[in-house]
N, C-alpha and C positions, 0 to 999 in steps of 0.2 A: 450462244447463251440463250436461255430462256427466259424472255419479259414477265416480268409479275406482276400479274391482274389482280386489281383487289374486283373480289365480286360480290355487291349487297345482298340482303340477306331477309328471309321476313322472321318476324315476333310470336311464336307462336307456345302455347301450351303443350305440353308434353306429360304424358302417363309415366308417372315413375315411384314407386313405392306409395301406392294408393292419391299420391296428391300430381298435383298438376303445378311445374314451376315451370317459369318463362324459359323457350328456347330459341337460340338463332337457328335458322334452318335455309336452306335452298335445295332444288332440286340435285342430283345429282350430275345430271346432265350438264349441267351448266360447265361446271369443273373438268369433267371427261371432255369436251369440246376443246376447251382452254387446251388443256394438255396436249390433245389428238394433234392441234395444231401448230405443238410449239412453245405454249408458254406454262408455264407456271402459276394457277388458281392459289387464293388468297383468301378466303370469305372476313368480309367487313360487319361485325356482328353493331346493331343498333343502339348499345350501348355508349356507344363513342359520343361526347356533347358537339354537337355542331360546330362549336366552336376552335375544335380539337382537328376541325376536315382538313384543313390546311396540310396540317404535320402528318395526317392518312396519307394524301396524294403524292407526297415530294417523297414519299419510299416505291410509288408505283412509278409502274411505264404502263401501264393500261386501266378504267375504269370501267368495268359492265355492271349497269343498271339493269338488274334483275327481272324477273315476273313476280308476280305477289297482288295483294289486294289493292283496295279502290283506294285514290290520289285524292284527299276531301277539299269539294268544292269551295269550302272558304280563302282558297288560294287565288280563283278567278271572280270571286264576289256574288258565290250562287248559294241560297239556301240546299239542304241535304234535299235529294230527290228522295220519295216512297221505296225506292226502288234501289239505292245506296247500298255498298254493301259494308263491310269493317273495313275502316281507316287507321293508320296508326301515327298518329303525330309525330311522332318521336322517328319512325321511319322516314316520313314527307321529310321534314327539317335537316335530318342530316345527308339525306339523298340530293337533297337540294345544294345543300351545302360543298360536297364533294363536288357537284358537279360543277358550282361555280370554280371550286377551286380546280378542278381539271382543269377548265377554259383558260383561265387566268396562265394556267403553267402548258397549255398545248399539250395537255396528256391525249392521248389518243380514249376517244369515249364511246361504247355501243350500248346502245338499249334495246330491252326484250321486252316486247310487252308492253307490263305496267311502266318499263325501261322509257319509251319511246313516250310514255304518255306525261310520265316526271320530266321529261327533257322538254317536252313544249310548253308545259302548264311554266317551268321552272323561267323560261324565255320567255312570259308575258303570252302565251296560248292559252287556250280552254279545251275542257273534253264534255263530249256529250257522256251524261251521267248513268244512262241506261239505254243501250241499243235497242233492243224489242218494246220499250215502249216510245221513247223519242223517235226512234228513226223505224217503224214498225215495217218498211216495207223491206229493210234488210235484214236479211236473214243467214245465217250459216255461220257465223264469226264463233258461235258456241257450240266446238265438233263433239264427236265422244271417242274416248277412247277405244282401240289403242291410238297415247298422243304421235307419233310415228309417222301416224297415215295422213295424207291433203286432205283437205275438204273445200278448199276454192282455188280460185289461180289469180293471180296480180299480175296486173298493169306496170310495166318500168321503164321510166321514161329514157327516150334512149339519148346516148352520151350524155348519162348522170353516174357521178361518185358508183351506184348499185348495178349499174347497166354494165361498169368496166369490170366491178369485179363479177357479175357473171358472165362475162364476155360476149355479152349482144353487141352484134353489130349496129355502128350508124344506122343504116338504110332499114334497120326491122322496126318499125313505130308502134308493133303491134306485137312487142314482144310480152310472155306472158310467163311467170314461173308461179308452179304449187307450189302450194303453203297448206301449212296444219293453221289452226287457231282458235283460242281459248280466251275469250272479252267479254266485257260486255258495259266496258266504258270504252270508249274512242276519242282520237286525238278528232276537235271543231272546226278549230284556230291553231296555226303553228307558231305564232307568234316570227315579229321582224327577220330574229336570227336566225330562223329557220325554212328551209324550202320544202314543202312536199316530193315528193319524186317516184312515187308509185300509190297507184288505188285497184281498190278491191271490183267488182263487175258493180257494185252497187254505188260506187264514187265515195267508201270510205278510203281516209288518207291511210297508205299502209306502213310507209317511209319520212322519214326524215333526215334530210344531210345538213349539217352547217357549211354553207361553202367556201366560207373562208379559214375553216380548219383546215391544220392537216388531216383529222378522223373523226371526226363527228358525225354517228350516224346511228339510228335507231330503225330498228324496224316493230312491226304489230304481231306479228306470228312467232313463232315457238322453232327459230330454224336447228337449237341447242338441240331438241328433239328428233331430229331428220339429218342430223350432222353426220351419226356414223354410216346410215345407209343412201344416204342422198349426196351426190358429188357438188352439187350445184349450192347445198346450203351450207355445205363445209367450206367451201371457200368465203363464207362470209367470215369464217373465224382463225379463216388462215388470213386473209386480208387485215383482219382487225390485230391480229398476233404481230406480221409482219409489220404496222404501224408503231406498237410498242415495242419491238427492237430495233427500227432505224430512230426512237425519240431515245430509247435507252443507250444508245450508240450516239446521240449526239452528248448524251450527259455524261459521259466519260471521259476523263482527263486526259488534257492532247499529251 
């Protein structure tokens, strides 16, 4: 069977008979991935009230926290930096939302991106608000396209959750896989329930595992993007696929 991933979505304006009305959107890739691997794409449009996340979840066997814009700092008790980009309330709240209720039901979780930065901030983390001026000695996190191609390589620590499924061995401690990537907030703090488990050459965090999940895991790069021609970033999504058919496989009537 094929597990059904809800996948979040961003709020954006749309050209359509001279006016501009709200639309949900994600990139494409996201879905092709899902599918390529197995499951079944969902997009979870941001009109849903928070309150509603519960009754989203308990239809899924997987949640992917998308890419999209900036996570607003009033979540970790920071004024807006100069440098901030567009926030959307209405996103953060129910992202958040979903995701506690994954935890709560052991849904299998990955984040992209903005994905990995809502899962730390959401578990009591912080992100730095603007990389090139906060952290000005790192550089490269903002590639150009085409999105496809690496532009740095990460750190993975070895026998971690990300190390098994790219099949490092134990003894390699200097094991290192390309990434594309498009930021320019970053995970600070990962907060309790979460562990780092891979950094960029500049000691940004790249990864996050919850380790007491069965799948909770986010990374910082764009692997949806590198999925169809990269073997190594597809199996991040055959990994996360295979986690949402053995939860979907439990939920079925003996």
């Amino acid at each position: 069977m094929r597990p059904l991933i809800g996948i979040t979505t961003s709020t954006t304006d749309r050209e359509q008979d001279a006016v501009k009305p709200a639309a949900s959107r994600v990139n494409l890739a996201y879905s092709q991935s899902i599918h390529q691997a197995g499951g079944l794409p969902l997009l979870l449009p941001n009109s849903v009230p928070p309150d509603d996340a519960d009754a989203v979840v308990s239809g899924l066997h997987g949640l992917l926290l998308s890419g999209g814009g900036d996570v607003d700092p009033a979540y970790w008790g920071e004024t807006p930096h100069p440098k901030l980009g567009l926030v959307d309330p209405q996103r953060d709240s129910l992202e958040m939302a979903l995701l506690h209720a994954a935890l709560r039901r052991n849904v299998p979780v990955f984040g992209i991106c903005r994905g990995v930065q809502l899962m730390a901030v959401a578990l009591n983390g912080d992100l730095w608000q603007d990389i090139p001026s906060q952290l000005p000695a790192c550089g490269g996190h903002f590639g150009q396209p085409p999105r496809h191609l690496a532009h740095h390589s990460v750190r993975v620590t070895p026998d971690s959750p990300l190390a098994r499924i790219f099949q490092q061995t134990v003894n390699d401690i200097d094991f290192r896989v390309q990434v594309n990537s498009f930021h320019h907030q970053a995970v600070r703090k990962s907060g309790p329930a979460l562990i780092p488990i891979a950094w960029s050459d500049d000691e940004l965090i790249e990864a996050l595992v919850a380790p007491e999940a069965q799948f909770v895991l986010g990374v910082q790069w764009h692997p949806e993007e590198m999925a169809a021609t990269d073997p190594l970033q597809a199996r991040l999504f055959a990994a996360f696929v295979q986690a949402a058919r053995d939860y979907a496989g439990r939920m079925l009537p003996a």
